[in-house]
N, C-alpha and C positions, 0 to 999 in steps of 0.2 A: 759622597757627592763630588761630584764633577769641580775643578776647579771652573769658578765664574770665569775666568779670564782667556781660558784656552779659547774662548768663541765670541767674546762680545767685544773687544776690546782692541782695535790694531792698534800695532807695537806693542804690545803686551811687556816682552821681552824688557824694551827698552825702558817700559812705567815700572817693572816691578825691581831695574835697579836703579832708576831715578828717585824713584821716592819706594824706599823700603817700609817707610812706615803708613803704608796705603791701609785703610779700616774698611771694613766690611760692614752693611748695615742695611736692614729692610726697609721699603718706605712704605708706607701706611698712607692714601689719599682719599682724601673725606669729601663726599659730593656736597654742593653749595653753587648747582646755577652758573650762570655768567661769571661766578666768582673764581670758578676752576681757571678761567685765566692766569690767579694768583700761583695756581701751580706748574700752571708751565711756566712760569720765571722762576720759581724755585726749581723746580728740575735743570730748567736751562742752564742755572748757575751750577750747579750740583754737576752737573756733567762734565761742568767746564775744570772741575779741581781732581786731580790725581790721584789724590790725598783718600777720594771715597772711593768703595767699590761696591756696587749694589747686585746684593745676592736675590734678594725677591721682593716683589712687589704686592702689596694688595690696594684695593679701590672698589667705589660704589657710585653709582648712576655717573656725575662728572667727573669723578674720583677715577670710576672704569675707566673712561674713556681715557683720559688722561693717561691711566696706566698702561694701556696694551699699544694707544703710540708709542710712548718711552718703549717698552718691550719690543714692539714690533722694529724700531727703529735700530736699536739695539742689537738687534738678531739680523737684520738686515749688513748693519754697515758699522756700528759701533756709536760712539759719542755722538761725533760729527753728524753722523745718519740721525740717531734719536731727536738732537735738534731741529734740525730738519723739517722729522714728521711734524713733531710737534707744533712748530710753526705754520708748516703749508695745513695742518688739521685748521687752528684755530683764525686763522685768516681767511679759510675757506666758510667756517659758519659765522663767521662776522658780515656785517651788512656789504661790508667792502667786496665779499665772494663771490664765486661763479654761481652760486646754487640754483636749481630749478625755483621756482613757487613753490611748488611742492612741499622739496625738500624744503627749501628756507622756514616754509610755515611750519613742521616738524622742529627744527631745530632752534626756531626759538620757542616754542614750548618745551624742549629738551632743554634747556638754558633758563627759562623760568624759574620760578621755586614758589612764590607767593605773589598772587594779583595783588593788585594796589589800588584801595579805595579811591574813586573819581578817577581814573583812568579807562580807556577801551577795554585795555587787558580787564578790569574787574570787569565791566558791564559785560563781556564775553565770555567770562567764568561764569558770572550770577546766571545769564540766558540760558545756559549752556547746560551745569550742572543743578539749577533747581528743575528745567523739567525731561534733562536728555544725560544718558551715560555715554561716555564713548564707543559703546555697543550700537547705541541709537545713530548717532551721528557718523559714524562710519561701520556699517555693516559689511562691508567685503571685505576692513582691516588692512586698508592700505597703509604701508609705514615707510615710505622710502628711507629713515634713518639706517636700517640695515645695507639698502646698496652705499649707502654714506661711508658707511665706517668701513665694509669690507673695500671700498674705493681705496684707503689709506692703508688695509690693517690686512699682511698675509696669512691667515689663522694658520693654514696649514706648514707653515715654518715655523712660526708661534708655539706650538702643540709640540714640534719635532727639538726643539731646543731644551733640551736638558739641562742646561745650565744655569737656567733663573726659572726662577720660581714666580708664578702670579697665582692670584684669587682675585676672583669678583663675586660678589656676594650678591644675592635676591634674596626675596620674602616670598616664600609659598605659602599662596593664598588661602589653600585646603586647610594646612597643618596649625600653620600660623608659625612653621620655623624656620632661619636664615638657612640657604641652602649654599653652599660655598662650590664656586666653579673652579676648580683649579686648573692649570696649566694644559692638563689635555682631555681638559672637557672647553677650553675657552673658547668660543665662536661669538658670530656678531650676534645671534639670538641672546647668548648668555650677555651681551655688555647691553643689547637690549632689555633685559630682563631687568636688569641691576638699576636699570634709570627708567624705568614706566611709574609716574606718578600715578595713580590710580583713578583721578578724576579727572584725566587730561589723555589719556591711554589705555585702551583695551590691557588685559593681560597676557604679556608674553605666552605662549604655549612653548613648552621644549620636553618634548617625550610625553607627551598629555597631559604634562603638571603645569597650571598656571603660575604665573609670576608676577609679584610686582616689587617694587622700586626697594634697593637693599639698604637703604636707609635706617627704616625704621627696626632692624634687627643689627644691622651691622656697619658702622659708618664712621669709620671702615674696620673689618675684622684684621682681630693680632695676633690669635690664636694657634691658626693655620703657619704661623713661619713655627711654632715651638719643635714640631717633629721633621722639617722639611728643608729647613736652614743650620747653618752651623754658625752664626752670627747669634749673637744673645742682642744688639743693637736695634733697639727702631725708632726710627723716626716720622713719625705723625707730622703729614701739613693739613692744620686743621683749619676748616672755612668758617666754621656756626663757633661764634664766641659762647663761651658755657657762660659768663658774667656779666651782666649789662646793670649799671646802677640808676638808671632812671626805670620807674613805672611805666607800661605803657597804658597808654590810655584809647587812642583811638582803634578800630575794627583791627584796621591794617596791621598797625601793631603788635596790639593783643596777637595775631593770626603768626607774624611774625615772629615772634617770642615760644609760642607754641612748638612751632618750627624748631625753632634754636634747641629748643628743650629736648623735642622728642627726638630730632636726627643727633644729639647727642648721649644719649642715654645709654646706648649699647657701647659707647667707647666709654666712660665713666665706672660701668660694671665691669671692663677688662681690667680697668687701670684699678679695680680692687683688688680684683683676683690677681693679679701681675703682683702689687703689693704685699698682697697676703703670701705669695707663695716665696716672695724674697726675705720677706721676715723668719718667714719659716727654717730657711734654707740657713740665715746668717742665725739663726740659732740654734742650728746644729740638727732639726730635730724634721728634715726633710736634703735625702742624699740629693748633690749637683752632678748633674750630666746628662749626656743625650740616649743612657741607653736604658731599658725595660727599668721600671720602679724609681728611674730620676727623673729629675726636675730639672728646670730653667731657669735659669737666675737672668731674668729680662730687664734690660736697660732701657728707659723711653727717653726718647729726647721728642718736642716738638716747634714745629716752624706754625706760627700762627698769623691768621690774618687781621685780626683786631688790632695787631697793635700798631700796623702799619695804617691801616685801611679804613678807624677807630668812625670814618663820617659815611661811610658805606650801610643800606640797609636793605630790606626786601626790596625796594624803587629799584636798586640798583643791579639787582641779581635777576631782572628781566631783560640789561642791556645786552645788545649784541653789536651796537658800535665799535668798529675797529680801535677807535681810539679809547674807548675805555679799555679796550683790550690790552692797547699795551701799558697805561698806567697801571694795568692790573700784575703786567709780568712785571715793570722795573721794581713794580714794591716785593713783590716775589724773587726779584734776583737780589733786592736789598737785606730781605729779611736773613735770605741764606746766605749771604755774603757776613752778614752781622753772627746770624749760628756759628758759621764755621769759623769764626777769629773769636767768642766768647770760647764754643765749648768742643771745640773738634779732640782738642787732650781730653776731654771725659767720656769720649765715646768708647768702649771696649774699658771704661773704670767704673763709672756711675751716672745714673738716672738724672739729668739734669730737669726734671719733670719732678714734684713735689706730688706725690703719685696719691700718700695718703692725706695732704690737703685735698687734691682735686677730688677727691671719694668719699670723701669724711658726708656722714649724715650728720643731722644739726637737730640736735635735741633741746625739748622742750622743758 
């Protein structure tokens, strides 16, 4: 593989003898609504340090989108550039944006995640989906979302870049299996595909296989870096806390938690097999390395939003106010700011992620 650096990164030269001990590490980004705010402050900051080099990326529905700015940005201009996108991206679907009607009406149902009991947003879910699919209500399948993203996102330089690696992930509707778009399959249908809620959006079509939202198989997949990265490193910015200690009790809630549960479920079964196949390895009894009949001895680290963001709930992953927007990055730039001074030495040593607490089943 291509050194990351020869193409994403101006001064290259000058970063790799400024700070020799630069780490290499994938980022994993978990969709969660209006909350993906929280990841562009962690990117933002992540960009901003030398120290990291990021060899690939994966993401799902806000996760994607998130991802392929970074990427795109990246591939364009470097740091500076990635910042950028990512900025002029989410300023633009805030209320504060140029957007059409349109678009705008797209985009915050792309930013949604759970309607909220006694609000419009519910009485417009209930109207809507007890007696109309989004077949019904828009039969020509208008989605400006795609002119949206391709506004921001050059695929076709995207695809040509060899040197970082992306995945977005969908759930094919047929099979019921996560279908992983890599790098030169990625287009604005594939970041569409990865974010179509199903009662809120038609299914994406891409080669006559429908699509919906990558969520519920993959959110987000960690898989895809084992044969395509040479970094053993990833770090997950996870949106849906796996913990919550109060019961819920009302509709919303209950629907809420649901949520939490199922868009986490496919990262929980990684984080077993990840475990499982480390234990393996440290007992001699599975070969390390990247080539035919080895294994990967996978480090996780992850940036979470709960612990910052701990009064945040479904109400709030409908916002598309600018200014929740940027409370959403400074907690984002804070969180990673706090990673990289706790655990940046343990990145390329050990899983700062307690891989088999987070996995463990609870017997009865």
């Amino acid at each position: 593989m291509k050194n990351i650096l020869s193409s994403l990164l101006p001064g290259r030269a000058t970063q790799q003898n400024a700070s020799t001990k630069a780490k290499r590490v994938n980022l994993a980004l978990q969709g969660g609504g209006a909350h993906g705010a929280f990841t562009w402050g962690v990117l933002e900051q992540l960009l901003t340090d030398d120290r990291l080099i990021i060899e690939g990326i994966s993401g799902t529905s806000a996760g994607a989108v998130n991802a392929v700015m970074l990427a795109d940005g990246l591939t364009r201009g470097g740091r500076e550039e990635a910042q950028k996108r990512l900025a002029d991206f989410w300023r633009a679907v805030s209320s504060a944006g140029n957007l059409s009607a349109l678009q705008r009406a797209v985009t915050e149902r792309l930013l949604s995640f759970t309607p909220i009991e006694g609000t419009p947003v519910q009485a417009w879910f209930d109207a809507l989906s007890r007696y109309f699919s989004p077949y019904d209500v828009n039969p020509l399948n208008i989605n400006p979302l795609k002119d949206l993203i391709e506004r921001f996102v050059d695929f076709d330089k995207l695809r040509a870049n060899t040197d970082l690696q992306i995945f977005v992930s969908a759930t094919n509707v047929q099979t019921g299996h996560v279908r992983i778009f890599a790098r030169d399959k990625i287009s604005a249908d594939a970041v569409m595909a990865s974010a179509c809620l199903p009662l809120l959006f038609r299914a994406v079509e891409i080669d006559g296989v429908p699509y919906w939202d990558g969520g519920y198989l993959g959110n987000p997949v960690i898989f895809p870096f084992f044969g395509s990265t040479t970094t053993e490193d990833v770090l997950v910015v996870q949106i849906n806390p796996l913990v919550r200690q109060e019961t819920p009790t009302s509709s919303s809630q209950i629907m809420n938690r649901i949520n939490e549960i199922t868009f986490n479920s496919s990262l929980v079964s990684e984080y077993r097999a990840i475990d499982f196949v480390a234990r393996l390895i440290d007992q001699g009894k599975l070969p390390r390395g990247i080539g035919p009949g080895q294994y990967r001895r996978i480090n996780v680290h992850r940036i979470v939003l709960d612990r910052f963001g701990t009064h945040f709930d479904s109400f709030s992953k409908l916002s598309t106010d600018y200014d929740f927007f940027e409370m959403l990055r400074l907690s984002g730039k804070r969180a990673a700011r706090r990673f990289m001074d706790e655990h940046f030495g343990d990145i390329g040593v050990k899983s700062t992620v307690d891989l088999r607490a987070e996995a463990r089943a609870e017997w009865a």
